[in-house]
C-alpha positions in Angstrom: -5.1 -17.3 2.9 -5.9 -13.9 2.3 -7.9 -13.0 -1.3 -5.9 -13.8 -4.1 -6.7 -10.4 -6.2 -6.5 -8.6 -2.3 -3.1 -9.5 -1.6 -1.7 -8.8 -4.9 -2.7 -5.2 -4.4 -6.5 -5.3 -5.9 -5.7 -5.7 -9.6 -8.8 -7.4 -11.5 -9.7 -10.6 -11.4 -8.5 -12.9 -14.9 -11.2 -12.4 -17.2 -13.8 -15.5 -17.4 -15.8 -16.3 -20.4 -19.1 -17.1 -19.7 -20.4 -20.0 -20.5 -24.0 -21.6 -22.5 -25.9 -22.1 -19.2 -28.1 -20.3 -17.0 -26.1 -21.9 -14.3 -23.4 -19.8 -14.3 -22.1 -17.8 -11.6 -22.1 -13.8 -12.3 -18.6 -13.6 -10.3 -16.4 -16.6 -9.0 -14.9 -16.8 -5.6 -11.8 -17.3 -4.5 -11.1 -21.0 -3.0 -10.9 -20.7 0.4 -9.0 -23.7 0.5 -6.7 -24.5 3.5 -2.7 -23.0 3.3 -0.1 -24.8 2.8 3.4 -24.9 3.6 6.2 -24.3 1.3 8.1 -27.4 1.5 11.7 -27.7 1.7 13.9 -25.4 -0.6 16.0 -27.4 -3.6 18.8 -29.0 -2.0 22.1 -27.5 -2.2 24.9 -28.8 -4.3 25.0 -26.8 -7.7 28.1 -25.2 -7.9 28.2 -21.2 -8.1 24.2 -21.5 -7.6 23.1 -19.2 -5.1 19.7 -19.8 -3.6 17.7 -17.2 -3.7 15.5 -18.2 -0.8 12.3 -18.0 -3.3 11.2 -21.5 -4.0 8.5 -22.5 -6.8 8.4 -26.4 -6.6 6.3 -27.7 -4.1 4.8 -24.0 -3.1 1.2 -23.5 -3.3 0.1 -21.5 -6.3 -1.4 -18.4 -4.8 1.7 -18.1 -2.4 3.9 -18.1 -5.2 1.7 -15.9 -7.4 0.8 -13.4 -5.1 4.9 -13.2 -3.8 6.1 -12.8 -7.2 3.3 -10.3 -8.1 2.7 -12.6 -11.0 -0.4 -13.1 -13.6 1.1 -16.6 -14.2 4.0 -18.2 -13.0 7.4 -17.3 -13.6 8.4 -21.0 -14.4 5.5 -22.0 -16.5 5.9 -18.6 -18.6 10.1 -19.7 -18.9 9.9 -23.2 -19.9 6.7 -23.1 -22.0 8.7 -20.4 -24.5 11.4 -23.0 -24.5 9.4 -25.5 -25.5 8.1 -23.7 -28.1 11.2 -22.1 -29.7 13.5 -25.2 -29.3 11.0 -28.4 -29.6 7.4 -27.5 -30.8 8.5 -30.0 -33.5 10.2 -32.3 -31.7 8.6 -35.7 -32.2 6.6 -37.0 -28.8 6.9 -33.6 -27.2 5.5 -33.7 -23.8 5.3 -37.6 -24.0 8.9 -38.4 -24.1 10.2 -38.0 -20.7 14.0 -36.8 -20.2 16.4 -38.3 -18.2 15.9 -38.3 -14.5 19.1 -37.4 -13.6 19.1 -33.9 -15.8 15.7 -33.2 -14.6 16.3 -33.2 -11.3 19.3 -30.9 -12.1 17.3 -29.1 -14.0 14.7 -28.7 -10.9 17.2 -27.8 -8.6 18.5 -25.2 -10.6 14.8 -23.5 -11.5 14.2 -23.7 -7.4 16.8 -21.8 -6.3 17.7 -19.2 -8.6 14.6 -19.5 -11.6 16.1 -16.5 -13.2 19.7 -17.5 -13.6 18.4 -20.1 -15.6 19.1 -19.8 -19.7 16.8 -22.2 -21.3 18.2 -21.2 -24.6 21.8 -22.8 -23.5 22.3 -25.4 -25.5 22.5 -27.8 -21.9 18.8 -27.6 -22.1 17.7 -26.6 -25.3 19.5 -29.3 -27.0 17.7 -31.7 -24.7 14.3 -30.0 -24.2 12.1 -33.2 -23.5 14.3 -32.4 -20.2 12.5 -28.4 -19.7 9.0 -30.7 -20.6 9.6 -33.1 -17.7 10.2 -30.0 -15.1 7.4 -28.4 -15.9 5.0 -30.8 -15.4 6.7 -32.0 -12.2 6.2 -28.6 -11.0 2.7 -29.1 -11.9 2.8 -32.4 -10.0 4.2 -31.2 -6.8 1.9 -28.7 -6.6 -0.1 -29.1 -3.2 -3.5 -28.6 -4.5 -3.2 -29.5 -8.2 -4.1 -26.8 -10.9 -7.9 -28.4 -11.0 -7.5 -28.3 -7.4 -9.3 -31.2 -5.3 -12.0 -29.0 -4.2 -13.1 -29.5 -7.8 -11.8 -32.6 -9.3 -15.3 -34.1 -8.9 -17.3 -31.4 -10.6 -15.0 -32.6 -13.6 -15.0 -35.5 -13.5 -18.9 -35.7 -13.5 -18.8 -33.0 -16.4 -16.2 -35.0 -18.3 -19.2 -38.2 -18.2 -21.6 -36.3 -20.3 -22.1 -37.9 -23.4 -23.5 -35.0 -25.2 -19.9 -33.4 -27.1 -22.1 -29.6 -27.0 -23.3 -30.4 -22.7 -20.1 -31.9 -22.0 -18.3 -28.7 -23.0 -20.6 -26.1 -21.2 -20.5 -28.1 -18.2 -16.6 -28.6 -18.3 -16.6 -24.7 -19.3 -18.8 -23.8 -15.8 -16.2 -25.6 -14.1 -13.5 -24.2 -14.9 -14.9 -20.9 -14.3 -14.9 -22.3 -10.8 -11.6 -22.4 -10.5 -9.5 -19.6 -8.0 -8.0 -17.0 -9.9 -4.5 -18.4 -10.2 -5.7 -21.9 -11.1 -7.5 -20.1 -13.8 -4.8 -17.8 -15.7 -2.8 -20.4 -15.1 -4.7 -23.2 -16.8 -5.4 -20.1 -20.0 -1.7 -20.1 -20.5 -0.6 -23.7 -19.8 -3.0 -24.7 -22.4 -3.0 -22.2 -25.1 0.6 -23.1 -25.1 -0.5 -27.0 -25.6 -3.0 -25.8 -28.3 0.1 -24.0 -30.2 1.9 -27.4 -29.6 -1.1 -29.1 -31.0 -0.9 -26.7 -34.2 2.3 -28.6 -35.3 1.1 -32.4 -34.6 1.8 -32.9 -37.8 5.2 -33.2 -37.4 5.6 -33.9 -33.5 2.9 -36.3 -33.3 1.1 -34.9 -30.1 -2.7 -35.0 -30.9 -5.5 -33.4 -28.6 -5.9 -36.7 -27.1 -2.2 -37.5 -27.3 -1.8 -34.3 -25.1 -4.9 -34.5 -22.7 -3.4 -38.7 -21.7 -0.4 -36.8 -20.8 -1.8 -34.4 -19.1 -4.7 -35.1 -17.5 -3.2 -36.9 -14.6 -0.9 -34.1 -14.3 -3.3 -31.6 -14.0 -5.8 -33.4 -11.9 -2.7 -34.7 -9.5 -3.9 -37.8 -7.2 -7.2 -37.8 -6.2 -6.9 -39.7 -2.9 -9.6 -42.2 -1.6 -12.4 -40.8 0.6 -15.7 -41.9 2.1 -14.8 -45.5 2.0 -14.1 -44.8 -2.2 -11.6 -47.9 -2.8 -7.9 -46.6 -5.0 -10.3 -48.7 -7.5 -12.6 -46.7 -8.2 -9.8 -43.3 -7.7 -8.3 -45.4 -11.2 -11.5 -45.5 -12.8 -11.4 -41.1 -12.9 -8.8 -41.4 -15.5 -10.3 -42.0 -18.4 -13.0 -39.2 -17.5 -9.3 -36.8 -16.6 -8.1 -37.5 -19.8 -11.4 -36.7 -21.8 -12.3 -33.5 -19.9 -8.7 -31.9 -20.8 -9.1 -33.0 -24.6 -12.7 -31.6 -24.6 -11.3 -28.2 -23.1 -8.3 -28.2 -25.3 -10.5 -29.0 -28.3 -12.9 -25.8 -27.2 -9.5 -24.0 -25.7 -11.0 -20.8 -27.8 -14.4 -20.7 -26.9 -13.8 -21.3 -23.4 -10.7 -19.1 -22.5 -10.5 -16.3 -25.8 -12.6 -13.2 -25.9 -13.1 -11.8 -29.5 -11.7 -8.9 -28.4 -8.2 -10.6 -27.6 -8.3 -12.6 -31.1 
């Protein structure tokens, strides 16, 4: 795959803040990670949908950033102002799942024409724990999740410190590692869970409420390698879920210059 920040035209890299530790890199590569295919577009169906030929599910991130000429994702940008103008109250947000059959719909729909697509209609406003579940199956079907494989480890080893003040630097390096679309992706998705977090009083969702949900999501499955048993693949999740509360719980100092406050 060519360089994301090349192909989309040399525009600057995402800024990264820098982290406590002399071990941070100056400048973070690219992952040079292999390319993968778009899989099959939504299937058809949906009457008076016209597919637009320009699938999101499934597609690898950089392919879909750099062909929409996009600093984050059309989709997540869509559904995550939903969310937060229709159901940043609603109780269980993010936990309660909506039903399969609208999701799918719902899916199909966002795949083949993502822009058609009113969120504010009452069909899925009225039912936004349905707009919660696509979004984070388009983070699931992802082919190299958003912490990408490549780096799931380095969390996961990060996420084991004991130390609340190491533990953060080290998940902060790490996530400085990240490719640039990984990385302005992961500073939108979860400022917009921090906003949802704001409002726990009346939705319920916690930091840790929020990172159980999402930390398989955002880690995707890890599958077994050099003999590892699916064991000992289990075992990660705890240390999933406590790396995304400890960068949720430091979302500010990690991602947030004082010059954007």
């Amino acid at each position: 795959m060519q360089n994301y920040v090349y192909a989309r035209g040399g525009s600057a890299a995402p800024r990264r803040m820098k982290g406590h530790s002399e071990e941070l890199m100056s400048s973070v590569n690219v992952f040079g990670g292999p390319n993968y295919a778009a899989q099959n577009a939504a299937p058809n169906g949906i009457f008076g949908l016209q597919d637009k030929g320009r699938p999101t599910f499934g597609v690898d991130l950089a392919e879909q950033m750099t062909r929409d000429n996009a600093e984050v994702p059309a989709i997540v940008i869509k559904c995550c102002e939903a969310i937060e103008k229709h159901g940043i109250t609603s109780q269980g947000i993010y936990r309660v799942s909506g039903m399969t059959s609208k999701v799918l719909n719902l899916k199909q729909r966002l795949d083949k024409d993502l822009d058609s697509v009113d969120l504010d209609s009452p069909e899925w406003s009225g039912d936004i724990n349905t707009v919660t579940s696509a979004l984070k199956m388009w983070l699931r079907e992802l082919p190299d999740p958003l912490l990408t494989h490549h780096l799931h480890q380095g969390f996961i080893e990060a996420a084991k410190v004991d130390n609340e003040r190491l533990r953060q630097i080290r998940l902060h390096e790490r996530v400085n590692d990240l490719p640039d679309p990984n990385y302005s992706t992961l500073k939108y998705l979860l400022g917009h869970l921090h906003r949802i977090n704001q409002h726990a009083a009346d939705n319920s969702m916690s930091m840790q409420n929020l990172a159980i949900v999402f930390g398989p999501t955002l880690f995707g499955q890890q599958m077994p390698t050099n003999g590892l048993e699916a064991g000992g693949v289990m075992a990660d999740a705890p240390y999933q879920n406590q790396a995304i509360e400890t960068i949720l719980n430091h979302y500010r100092d990690i991602f947030i210059d004082e010059s954007e406050s």
